[in-house]
C-alpha positions as CSV (number, residue, x, y, z in Angstrom):
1,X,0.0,0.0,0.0
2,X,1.4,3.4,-0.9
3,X,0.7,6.9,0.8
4,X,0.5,10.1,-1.1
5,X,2.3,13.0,0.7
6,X,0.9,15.3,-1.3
7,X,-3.1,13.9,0.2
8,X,-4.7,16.8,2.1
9,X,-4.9,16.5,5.7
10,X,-4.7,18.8,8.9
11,X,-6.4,22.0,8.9
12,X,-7.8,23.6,5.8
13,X,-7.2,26.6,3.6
14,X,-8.8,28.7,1.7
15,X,-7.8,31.2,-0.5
16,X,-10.2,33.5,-2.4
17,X,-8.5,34.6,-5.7
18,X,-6.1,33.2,-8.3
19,X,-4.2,36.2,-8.6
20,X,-0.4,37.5,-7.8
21,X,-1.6,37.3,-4.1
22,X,-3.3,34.3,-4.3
23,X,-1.0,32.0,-5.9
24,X,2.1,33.6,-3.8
25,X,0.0,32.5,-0.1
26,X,-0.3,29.1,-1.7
27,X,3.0,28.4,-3.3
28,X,4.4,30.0,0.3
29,X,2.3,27.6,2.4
30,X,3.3,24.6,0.5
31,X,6.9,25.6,0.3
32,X,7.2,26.8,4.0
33,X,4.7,25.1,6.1
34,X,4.3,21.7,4.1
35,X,0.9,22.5,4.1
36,X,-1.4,20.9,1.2
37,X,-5.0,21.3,2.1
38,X,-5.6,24.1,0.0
39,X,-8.6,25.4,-2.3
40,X,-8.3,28.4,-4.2
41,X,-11.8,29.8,-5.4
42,X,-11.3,31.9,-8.4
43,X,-14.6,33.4,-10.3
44,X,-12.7,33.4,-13.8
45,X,-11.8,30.3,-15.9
46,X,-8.1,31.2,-15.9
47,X,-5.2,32.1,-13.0
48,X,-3.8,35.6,-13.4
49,X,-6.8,38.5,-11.2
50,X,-5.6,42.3,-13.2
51,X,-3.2,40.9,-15.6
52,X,-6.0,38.4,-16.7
53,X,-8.9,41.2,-16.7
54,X,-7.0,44.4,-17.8
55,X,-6.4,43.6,-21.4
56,X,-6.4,47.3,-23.0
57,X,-4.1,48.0,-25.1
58,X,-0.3,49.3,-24.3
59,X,-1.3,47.6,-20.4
60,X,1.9,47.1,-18.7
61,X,3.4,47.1,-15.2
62,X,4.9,51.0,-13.8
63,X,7.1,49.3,-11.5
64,X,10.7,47.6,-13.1
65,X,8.9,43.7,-14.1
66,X,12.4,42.9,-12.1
67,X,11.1,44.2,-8.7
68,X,6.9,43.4,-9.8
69,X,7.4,39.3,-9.6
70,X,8.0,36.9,-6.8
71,X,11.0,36.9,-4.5
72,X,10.6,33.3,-4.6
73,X,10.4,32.7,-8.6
74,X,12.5,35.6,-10.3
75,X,12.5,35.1,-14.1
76,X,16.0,35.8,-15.9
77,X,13.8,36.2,-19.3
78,X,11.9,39.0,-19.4
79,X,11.5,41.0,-22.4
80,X,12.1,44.3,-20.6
81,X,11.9,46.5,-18.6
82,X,8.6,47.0,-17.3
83,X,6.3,43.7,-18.1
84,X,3.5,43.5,-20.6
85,X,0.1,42.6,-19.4
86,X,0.7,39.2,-21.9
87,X,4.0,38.4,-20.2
88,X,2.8,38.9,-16.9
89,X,-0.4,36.8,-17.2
90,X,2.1,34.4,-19.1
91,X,4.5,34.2,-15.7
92,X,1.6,33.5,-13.6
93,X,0.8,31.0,-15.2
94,X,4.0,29.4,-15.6
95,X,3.9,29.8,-11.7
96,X,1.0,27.5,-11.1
97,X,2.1,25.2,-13.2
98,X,5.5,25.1,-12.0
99,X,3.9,24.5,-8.4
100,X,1.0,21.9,-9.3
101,X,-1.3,24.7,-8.3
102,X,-4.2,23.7,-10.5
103,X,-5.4,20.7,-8.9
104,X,-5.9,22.9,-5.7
105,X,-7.7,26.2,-7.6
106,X,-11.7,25.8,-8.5
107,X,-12.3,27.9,-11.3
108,X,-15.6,29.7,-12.3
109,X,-16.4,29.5,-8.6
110,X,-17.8,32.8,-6.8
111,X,-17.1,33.1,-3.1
112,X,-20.4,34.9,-1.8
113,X,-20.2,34.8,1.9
114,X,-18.4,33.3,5.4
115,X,-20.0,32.8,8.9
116,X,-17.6,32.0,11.6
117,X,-18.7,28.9,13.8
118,X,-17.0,29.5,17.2
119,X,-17.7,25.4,18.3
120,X,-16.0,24.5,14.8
121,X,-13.7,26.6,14.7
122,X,-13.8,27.1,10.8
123,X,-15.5,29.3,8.7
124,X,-19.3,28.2,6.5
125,X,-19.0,29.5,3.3
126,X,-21.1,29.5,-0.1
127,X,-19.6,29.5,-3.4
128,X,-21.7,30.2,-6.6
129,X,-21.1,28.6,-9.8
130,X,-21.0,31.4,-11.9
131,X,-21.7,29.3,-15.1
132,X,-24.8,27.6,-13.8
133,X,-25.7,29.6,-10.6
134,X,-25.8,27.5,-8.6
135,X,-24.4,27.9,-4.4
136,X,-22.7,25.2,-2.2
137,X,-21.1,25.0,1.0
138,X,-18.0,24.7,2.1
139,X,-16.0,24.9,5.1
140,X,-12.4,26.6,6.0
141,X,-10.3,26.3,9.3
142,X,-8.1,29.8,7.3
143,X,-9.6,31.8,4.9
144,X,-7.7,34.5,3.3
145,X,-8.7,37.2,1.2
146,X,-6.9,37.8,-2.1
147,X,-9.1,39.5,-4.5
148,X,-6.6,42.5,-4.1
149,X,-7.4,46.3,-4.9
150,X,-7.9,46.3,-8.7
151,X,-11.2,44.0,-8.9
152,X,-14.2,45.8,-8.8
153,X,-14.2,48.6,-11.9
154,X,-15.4,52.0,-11.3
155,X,-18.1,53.7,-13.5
156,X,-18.8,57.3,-13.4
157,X,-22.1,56.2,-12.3
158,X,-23.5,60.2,-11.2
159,X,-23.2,60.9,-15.0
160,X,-26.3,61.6,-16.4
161,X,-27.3,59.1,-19.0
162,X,-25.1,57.1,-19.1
163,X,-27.4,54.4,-20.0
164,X,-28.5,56.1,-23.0
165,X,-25.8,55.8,-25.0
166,X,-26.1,54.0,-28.1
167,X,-22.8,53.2,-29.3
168,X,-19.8,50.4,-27.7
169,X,-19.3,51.7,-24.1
170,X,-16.9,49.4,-21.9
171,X,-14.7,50.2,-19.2
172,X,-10.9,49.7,-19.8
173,X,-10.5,46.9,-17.4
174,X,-13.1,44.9,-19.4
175,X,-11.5,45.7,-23.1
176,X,-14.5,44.7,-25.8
177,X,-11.8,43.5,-28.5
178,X,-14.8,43.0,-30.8
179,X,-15.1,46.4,-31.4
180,X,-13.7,47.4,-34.7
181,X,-12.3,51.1,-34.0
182,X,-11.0,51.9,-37.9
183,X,-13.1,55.0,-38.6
184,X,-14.8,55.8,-35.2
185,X,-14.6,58.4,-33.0
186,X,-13.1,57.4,-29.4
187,X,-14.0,59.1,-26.4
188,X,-11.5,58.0,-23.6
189,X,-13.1,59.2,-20.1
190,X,-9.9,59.6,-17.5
191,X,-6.5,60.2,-17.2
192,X,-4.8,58.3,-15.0
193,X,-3.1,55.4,-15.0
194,X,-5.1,52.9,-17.7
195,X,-6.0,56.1,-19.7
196,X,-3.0,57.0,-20.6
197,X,-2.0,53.7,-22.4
198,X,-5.2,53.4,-23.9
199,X,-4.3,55.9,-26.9
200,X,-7.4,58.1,-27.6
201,X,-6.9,56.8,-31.2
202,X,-6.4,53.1,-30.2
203,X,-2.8,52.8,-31.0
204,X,-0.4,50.6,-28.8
205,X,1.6,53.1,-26.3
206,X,4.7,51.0,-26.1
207,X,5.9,50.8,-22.3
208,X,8.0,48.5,-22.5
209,X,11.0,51.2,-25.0
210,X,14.1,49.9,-23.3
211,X,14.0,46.0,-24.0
212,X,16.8,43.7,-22.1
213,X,19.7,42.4,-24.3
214,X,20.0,38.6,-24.8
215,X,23.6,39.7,-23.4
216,X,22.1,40.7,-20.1
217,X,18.8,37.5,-20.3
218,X,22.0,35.4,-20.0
219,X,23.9,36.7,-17.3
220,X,20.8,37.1,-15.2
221,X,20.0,33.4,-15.8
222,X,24.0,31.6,-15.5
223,X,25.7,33.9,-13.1
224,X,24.6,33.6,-9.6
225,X,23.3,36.0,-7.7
226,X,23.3,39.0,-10.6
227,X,19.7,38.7,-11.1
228,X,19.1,39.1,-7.1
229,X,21.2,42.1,-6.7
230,X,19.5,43.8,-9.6
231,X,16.1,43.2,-7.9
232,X,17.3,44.7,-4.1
233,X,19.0,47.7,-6.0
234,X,15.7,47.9,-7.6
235,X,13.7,47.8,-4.6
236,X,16.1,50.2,-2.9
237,X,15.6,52.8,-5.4
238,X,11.8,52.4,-5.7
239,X,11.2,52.5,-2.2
240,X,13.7,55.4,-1.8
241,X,11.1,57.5,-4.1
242,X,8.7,58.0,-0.5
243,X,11.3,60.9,0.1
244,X,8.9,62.8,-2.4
245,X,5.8,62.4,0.0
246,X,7.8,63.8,3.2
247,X,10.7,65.9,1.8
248,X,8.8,69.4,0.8
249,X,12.7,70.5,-1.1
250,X,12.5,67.0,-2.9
251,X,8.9,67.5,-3.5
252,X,9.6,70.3,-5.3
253,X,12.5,69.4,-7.4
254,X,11.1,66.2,-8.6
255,X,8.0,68.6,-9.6
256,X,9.9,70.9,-11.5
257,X,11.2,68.2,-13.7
258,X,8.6,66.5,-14.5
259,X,6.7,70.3,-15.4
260,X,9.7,70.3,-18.0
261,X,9.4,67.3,-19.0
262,X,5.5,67.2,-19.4
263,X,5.7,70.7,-21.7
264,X,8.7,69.3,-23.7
265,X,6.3,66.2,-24.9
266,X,3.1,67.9,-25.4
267,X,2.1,70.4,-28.0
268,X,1.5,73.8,-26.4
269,X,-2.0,74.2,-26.8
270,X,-2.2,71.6,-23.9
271,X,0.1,73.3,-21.9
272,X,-2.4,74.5,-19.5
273,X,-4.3,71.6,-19.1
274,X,-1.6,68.9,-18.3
275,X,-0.3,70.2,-15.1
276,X,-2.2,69.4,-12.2
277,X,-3.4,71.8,-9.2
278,X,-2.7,69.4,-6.7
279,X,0.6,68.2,-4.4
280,X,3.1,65.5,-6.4
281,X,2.4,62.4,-4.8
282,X,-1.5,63.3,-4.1
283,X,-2.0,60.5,-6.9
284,X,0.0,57.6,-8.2
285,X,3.1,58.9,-9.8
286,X,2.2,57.7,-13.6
287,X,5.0,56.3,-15.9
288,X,4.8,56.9,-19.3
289,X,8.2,55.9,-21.7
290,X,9.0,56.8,-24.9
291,X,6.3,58.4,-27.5
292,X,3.3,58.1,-25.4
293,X,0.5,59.6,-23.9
294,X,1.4,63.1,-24.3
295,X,3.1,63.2,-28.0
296,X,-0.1,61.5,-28.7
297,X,-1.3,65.1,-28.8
298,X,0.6,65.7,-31.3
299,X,-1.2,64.0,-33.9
300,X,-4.0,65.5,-35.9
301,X,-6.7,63.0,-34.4
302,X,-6.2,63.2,-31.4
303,X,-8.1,66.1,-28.7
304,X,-8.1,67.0,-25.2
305,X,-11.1,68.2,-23.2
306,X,-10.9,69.2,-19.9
307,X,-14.2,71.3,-19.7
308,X,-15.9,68.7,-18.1
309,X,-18.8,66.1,-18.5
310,X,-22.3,67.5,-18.2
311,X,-24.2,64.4,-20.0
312,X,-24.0,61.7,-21.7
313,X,-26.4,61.3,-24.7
314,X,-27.5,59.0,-27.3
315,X,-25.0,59.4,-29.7
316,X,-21.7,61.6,-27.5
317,X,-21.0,64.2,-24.8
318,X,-22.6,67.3,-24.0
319,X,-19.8,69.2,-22.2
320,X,-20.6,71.5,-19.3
321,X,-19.6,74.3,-21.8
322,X,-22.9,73.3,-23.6
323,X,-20.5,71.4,-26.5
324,X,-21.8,69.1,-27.9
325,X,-19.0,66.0,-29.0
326,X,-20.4,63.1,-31.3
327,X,-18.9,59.2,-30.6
328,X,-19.2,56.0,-31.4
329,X,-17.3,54.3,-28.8
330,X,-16.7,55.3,-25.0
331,X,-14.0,54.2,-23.0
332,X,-14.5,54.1,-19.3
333,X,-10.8,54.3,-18.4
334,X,-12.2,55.4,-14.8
335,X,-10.0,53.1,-12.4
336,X,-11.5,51.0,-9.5
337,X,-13.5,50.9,-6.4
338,X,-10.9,50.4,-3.6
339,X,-12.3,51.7,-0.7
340,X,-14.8,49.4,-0.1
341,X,-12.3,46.6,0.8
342,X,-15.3,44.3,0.3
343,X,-15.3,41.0,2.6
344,X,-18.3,39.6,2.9
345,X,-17.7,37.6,6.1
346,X,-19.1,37.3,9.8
347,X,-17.1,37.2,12.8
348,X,-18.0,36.7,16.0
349,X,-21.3,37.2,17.5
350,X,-22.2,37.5,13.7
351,X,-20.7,41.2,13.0
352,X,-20.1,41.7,9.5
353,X,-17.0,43.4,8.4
354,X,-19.0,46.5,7.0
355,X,-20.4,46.5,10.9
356,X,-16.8,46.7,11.9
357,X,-16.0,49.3,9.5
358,X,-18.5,51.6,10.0
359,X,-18.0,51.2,13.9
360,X,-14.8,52.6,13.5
361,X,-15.3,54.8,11.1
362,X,-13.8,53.3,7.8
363,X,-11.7,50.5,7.1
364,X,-9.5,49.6,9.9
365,X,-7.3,46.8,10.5
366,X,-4.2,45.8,12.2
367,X,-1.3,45.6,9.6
368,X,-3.7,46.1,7.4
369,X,-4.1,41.9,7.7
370,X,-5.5,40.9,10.9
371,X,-9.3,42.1,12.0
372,X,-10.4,41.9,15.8
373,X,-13.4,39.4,15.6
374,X,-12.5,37.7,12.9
375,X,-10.5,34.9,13.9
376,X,-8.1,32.9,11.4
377,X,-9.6,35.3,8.8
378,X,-6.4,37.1,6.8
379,X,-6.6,39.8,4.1
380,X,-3.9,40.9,1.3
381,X,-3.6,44.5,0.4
382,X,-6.6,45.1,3.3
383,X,-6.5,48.9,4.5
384,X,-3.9,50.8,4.4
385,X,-1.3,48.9,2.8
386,X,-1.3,50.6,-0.7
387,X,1.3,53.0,-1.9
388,X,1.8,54.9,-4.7
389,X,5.7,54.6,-5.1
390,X,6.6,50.9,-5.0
391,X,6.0,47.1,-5.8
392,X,2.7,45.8,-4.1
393,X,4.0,42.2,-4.6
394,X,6.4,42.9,-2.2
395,X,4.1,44.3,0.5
396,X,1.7,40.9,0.0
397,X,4.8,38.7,0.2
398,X,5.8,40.8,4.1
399,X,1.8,40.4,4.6
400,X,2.4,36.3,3.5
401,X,5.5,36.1,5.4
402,X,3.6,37.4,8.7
403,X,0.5,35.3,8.0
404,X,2.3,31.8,7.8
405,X,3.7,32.5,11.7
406,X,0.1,32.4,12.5
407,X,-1.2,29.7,10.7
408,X,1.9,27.7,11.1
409,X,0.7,26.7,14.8
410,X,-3.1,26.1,13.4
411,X,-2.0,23.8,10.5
412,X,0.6,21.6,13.0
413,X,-2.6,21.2,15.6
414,X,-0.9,23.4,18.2
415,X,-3.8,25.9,18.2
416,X,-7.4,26.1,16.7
417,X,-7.7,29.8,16.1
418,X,-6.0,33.4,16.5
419,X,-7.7,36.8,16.4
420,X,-5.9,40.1,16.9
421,X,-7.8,41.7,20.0
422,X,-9.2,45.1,19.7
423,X,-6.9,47.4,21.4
424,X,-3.3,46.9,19.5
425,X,-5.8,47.0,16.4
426,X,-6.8,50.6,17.7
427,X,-3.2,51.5,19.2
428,X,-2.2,50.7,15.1
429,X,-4.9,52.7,13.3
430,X,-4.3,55.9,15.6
431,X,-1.0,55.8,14.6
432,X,-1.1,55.2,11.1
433,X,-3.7,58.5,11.0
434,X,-1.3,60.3,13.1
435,X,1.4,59.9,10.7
436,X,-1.2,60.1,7.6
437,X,-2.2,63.2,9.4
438,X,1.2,65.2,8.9
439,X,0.9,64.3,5.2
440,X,0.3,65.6,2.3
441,X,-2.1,62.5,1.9
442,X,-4.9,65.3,3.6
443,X,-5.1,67.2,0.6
444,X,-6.4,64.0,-1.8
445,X,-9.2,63.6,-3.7
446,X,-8.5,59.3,-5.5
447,X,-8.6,56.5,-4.6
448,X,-5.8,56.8,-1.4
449,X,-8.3,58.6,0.4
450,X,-12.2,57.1,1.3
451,X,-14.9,58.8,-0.6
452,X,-16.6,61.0,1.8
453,X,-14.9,60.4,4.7
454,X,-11.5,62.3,6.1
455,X,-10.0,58.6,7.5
456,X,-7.2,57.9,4.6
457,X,-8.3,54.2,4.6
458,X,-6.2,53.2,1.5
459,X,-1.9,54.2,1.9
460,X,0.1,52.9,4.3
461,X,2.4,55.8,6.1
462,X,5.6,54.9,5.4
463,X,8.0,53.4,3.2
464,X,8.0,49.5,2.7
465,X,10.7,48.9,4.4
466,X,9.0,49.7,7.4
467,X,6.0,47.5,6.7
468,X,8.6,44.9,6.1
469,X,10.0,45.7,9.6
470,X,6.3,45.6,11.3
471,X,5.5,42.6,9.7
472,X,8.7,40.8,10.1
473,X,7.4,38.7,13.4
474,X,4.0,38.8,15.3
475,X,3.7,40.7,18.6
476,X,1.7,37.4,20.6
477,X,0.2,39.3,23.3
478,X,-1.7,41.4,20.4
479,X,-3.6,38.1,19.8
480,X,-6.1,35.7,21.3
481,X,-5.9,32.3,20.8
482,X,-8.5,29.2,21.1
483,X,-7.3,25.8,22.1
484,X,-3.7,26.9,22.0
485,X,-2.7,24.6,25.0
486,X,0.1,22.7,23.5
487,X,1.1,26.0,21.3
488,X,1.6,27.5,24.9
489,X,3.6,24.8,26.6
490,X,5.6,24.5,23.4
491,X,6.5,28.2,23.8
492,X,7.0,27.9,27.1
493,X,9.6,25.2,26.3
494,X,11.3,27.1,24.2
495,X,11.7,30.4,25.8
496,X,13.8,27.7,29.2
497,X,16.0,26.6,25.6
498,X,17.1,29.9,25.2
499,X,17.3,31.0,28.5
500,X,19.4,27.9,29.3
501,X,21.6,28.3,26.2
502,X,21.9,32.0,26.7
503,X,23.0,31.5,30.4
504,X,25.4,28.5,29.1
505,X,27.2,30.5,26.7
506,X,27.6,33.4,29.3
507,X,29.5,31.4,31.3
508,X,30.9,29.5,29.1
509,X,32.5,32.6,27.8
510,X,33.1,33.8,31.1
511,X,35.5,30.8,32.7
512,X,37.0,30.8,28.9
513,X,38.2,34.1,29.1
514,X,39.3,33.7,32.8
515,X,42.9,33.1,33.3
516,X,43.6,29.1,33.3
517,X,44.9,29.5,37.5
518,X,41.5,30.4,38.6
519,X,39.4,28.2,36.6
520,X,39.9,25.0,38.9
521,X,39.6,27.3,42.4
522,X,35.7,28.4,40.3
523,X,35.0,25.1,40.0
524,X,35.9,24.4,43.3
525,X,33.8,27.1,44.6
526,X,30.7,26.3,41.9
527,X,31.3,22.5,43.6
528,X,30.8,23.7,47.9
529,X,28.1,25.9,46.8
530,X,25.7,23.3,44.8
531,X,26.5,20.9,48.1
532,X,24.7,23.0,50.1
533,X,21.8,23.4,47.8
534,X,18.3,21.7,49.2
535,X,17.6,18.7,47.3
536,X,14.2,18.9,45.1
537,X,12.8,15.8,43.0
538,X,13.1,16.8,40.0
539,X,9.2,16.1,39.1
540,X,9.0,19.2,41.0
541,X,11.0,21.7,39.3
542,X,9.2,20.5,35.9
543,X,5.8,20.7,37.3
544,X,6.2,24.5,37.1
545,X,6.0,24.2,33.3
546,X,3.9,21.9,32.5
């Protein structure tokens, strides 16, 4: 009879999302923990979350591709500098593959809700078939939350009608590719991030200018350790970019050469209505590379209009200037909805997460992971852990790396549960809006801030290295653990370890760095001393500790 060590036993997992996030917790718990009992629900028929969905053209990473992959799988092969949205989806793939992650992902499989069952100790959740409808239950002992930030599309739903329009409308992050654009007029509705590689006339924006050599493919693939000190000089230098959000005299430089850079690519009729009003840093810094967005403007089809949208009609735009503009498509390049941080799970006692939230005022959690009454219940990118300056893969993999400390004692049967009590939670959002407070973050209007509310629910204040340094081990007396008996004693244990070995290599050090004549007379000494000690059974002394 044979065994399979790969058969799913212990505790169970699951993960909601096939994304970056998602398939980095599962390829982490397997690796680290040895832990197999995994289901990933994923609505879509295919791995991959944004660099599935978002399939505009000229989509691309704007953070080095280098730096935006796994720690744990870096890829010697890519094409360039910054990743195309084909490449990326293509590495994710590759990734679940490469990890035998398919077996454990259901596909076209909706998570709708989670109730917590404090006798169980696992979550009750239903799942929807999105192809047929139908719901079923399941169960989870961990459930994590992976959908990420860039899921839920946002409309400019207060427009007036909107509905009416009678030509192709589609937002950017759900790309129609059977619309024929040769001869149509293109309205593109943004411009921010996605708007600005989705050419108004529907050209490619190449981001990806400065490709890698074959030359430098090789060395980062056959000479060891190249590839890794390119990525930490990468992440040094992106994450030394938060200078801009607290230095007022960086600030300011940085904004003067990116004013002469912005009026050196556009034609000057634009001049006026590129710069923007607000702080540098207020939104996402956006990258653009080569002849993009801006010489766009150059070409005799292509218009900006800044007067602003009054309506939407039948057949175009009627511009609060009264203009009327004729279209046949619309692009919605309009970003997402990430303030609603949308879990639709129940705690304890029943209280929803929206409960929780609107009890405190916004989204609040500790390290933006952890949510007091909730237990075993983890999030990735939950509030604020966003930033506009660096790689979020990196955040999620110092939100993975924190996670698996606490679910490492669940999955080995130390411990049945861990929730993060309410006070450090509150000690960690005060601070984070004290810091947020000093900010130029205050003066926002996107998506770092919460629509119509002053709590910055969204950026985390700080540079990543000090998320990293948060994050690096959990504080235990923040949390409160069910069942965690043996977890306890097995502390205990260790904690006499290293007070034993600490105490041994004290003196240790001490008699070896005594001179050799008084060595024997300490001894000697140690010897009449432990004489007169009282004898104890040593049942006794252990007793203490068990």
């Amino acid at each position: 009879m044979s065994f399979d060590a790969q058969a799913p036993t212990g505790p169970s997992v699951v993960i909601i999302g096939a994304g970056v996030g998602g398939l980095g917790f599962a390829i982490a718990l397997k690796k680290q923990l040895g832990c197999h009992n995994i289901t990933i629900y994923e609505k879509a028929n295919d791995v991959g979350g944004t660099w599935r969905d978002n399939t505009y053209p000229g989509c691309s990473s704007d953070v080095a591709v280098h730096y935006y992959s796994l720690s744990t799988d870096l890829n010697p092969r890519w094409k360039g500098s910054h990743g195309s949205q084909p490449e990326l989806h293509a590495y994710l793939k590759d990734l679940t593959n490469k990890h035998s992650l398919r077996d454990n992902i259901e596909f076209n499989s909706k998570f709708i809700s989670a109730d917590w069952d404090s006798a169980r100790q696992s979550y009750d959740l239903v799942i929807e078939d999105v192809l047929t409808g139908v719901t079923r239950a399941a169960s989870a002992n961990i459930l994590i939350s992976a959908v990420g930030v860039l899921a839920i599309p946002k409309y400019p739903t207060t427009l007036p009608g909107l509905s009416t329009f009678k030509g192709n409308a589609f937002h950017s992050a759900r790309w129609d590719h059977t619309v024929d654009f040769r001869g149509k007029r293109v309205a593109v509705i943004g411009n921010g991030c996605s708007a600005i590689s989705v050419d108004p006339s529907v050209q490619l924006v190449n981001f990806t200018a400065t490709p890698y050599s074959e030359c430098s493919k090789w060395i980062f693939a056959h000479v060891p350790g190249v590839m890794r000190l390119y990525r930490n000089t990468l992440m040094a230098m992106y994450d030394s970019r938060y200078l801009l959000f607290v230095s007022t005299w960086a600030r300011r430089k940085f904004t003067e050469f990116l004013k002469r850079f912005m009026l050196d690519a556009a034609p000057a009729e634009i001049h006026d209505k590129i710069i923007p009003n607000y702080e540098l840093g207020s939104k996402r810094l956006i990258v653009e590379r080569g002849d993009g967005y801006l010489a766009s403007f150059r070409r005799p089809n292509v218009n900006m209009n800044s007067d602003g949208i009054a309506e939407v009609t039948e057949n175009g735009i009627l511009t609060q200037k009264g203009e009327h503009m004729p279209f046949d498509v619309i692009i919605y390049a309009t970003g997402f909805d990430t303030d609603k941080f949308s879990y639709p799970v129940r705690g304890l006692k029943g209280q929803s997460m929206e409960e929780f939230y609107d009890s405190q005022g916004g989204p609040t959690a500790y390290l933006g992971t952890t949510f007091p009454g909730f237990p075993n219940f983890y999030a990735l990118t939950g509030p604020n852990t966003c930033n506009g300056h660096t790689s979020v893969i990196f955040l999620e993999e110092c939100q993975i790396s924190y996670c698996l400390q606490l679910i490492k004692p669940v999955v080995q049967g130390l411990a049945s549960s861990f929730a993060i009590k309410m006070k450090p939670t509150l000690a960690y959002d005060s601070w984070v809006q004290r810091r947020l407070s000093c900010s130029l973050f205050t003066q926002c209007f996107s998506w770092y801030r919460r629509e119509g509310s002053k709590k910055i629910s969204t950026i985390f204040p700080g540079p990543l290295t000090l998320f990293w340094w948060l994050t690096r081990s959990p504080q235990w007396e923040h949390y409160e653990v069910e069942g965690g008996e043996k977890w306890e004693k097995q502390r205990r244990m260790a904690r006499i370890s290293r007070a034993v070995g600490c105490i041994s290599l004290i003196v240790f050090s001490n008699w070896a760095l005594s001179p050799r004549e008084m060595i024997p007379n300490t001894l000697s000494r140690f010897g009449t001393q432990l004489l007169k000690f009282p004898r104890v059974p040593l049942g006794t002394f252990f007793q203490g500790f068990a």
